[in-house]
C-alpha positions in Angstrom: 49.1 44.1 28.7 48.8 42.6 24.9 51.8 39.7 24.4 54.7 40.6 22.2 55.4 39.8 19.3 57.5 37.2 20.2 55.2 35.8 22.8 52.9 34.9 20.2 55.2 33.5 17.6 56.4 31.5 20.6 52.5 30.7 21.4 51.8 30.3 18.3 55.2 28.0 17.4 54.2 25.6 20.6 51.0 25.3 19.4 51.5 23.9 16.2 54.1 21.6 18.0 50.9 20.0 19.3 48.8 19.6 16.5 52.0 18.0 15.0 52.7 15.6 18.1 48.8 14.9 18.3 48.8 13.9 14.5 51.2 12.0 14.8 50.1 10.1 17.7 46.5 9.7 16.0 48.4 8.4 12.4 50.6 5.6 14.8 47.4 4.8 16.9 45.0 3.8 13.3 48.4 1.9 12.2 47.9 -0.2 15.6 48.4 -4.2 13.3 46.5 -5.5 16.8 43.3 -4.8 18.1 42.0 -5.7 21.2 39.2 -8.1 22.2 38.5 -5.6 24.8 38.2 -2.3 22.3 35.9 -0.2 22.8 34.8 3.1 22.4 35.3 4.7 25.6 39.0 3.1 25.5 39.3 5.2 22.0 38.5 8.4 23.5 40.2 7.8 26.5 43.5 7.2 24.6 42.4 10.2 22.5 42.3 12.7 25.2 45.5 10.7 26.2 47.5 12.1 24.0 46.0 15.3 24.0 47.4 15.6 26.7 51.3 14.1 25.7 51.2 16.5 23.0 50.6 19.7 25.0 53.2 18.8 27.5 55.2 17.6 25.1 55.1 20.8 23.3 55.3 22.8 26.5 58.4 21.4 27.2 59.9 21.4 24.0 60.8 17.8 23.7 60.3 17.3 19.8 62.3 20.5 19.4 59.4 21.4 16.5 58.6 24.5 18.3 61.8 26.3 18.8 63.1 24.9 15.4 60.1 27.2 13.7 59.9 30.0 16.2 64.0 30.4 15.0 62.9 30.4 11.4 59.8 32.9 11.3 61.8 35.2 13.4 64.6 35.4 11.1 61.9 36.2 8.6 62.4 39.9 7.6 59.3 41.6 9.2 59.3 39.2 11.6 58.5 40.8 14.9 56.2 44.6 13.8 57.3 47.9 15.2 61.1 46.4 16.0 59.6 44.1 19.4 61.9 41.4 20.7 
């Protein structure tokens, strides 16, 4: 069965949450004032993928509150949700 309309703002709201969390993350991490002796490139990816990962759960859950904030906005958008779905 194809997702409603709300399923995929929802979807849709989360997954921006993400992008948000992860650019934030990636903006705090090149801000770092301290480098390691011990940097290295596997270390970067590995902190990379690292908060990936924080940011999807993060989103999942709804911690940042980015998600739900914009899923209440578009939907309150007139046309909104097509053919009157909820």
């Amino acid at each position: 069965t194809a997702p409603t309309a709300k399923e995929d703002l929802c979807r849709t709201a989360r997954a921006f949450e993400a992008i948000f969390v992860r650019q934030m993350l990636s903006a705090a991490r090149k801000a770092s004032f301290g480098e390691s002796l011990f940097a290295s490139q596997g270390q970067d990816t590995f902190r990379q993928m690292q908060d990936e990962r924080f940011a999807e759960i993060a989103a999942e859950r709804g911690v940042f509150g980015i998600a739900a904030m914009l899923e209440r906005h578009l939907a309150a958008q007139p046309g909104a949700t097509p053919g009157g779905e909820d």
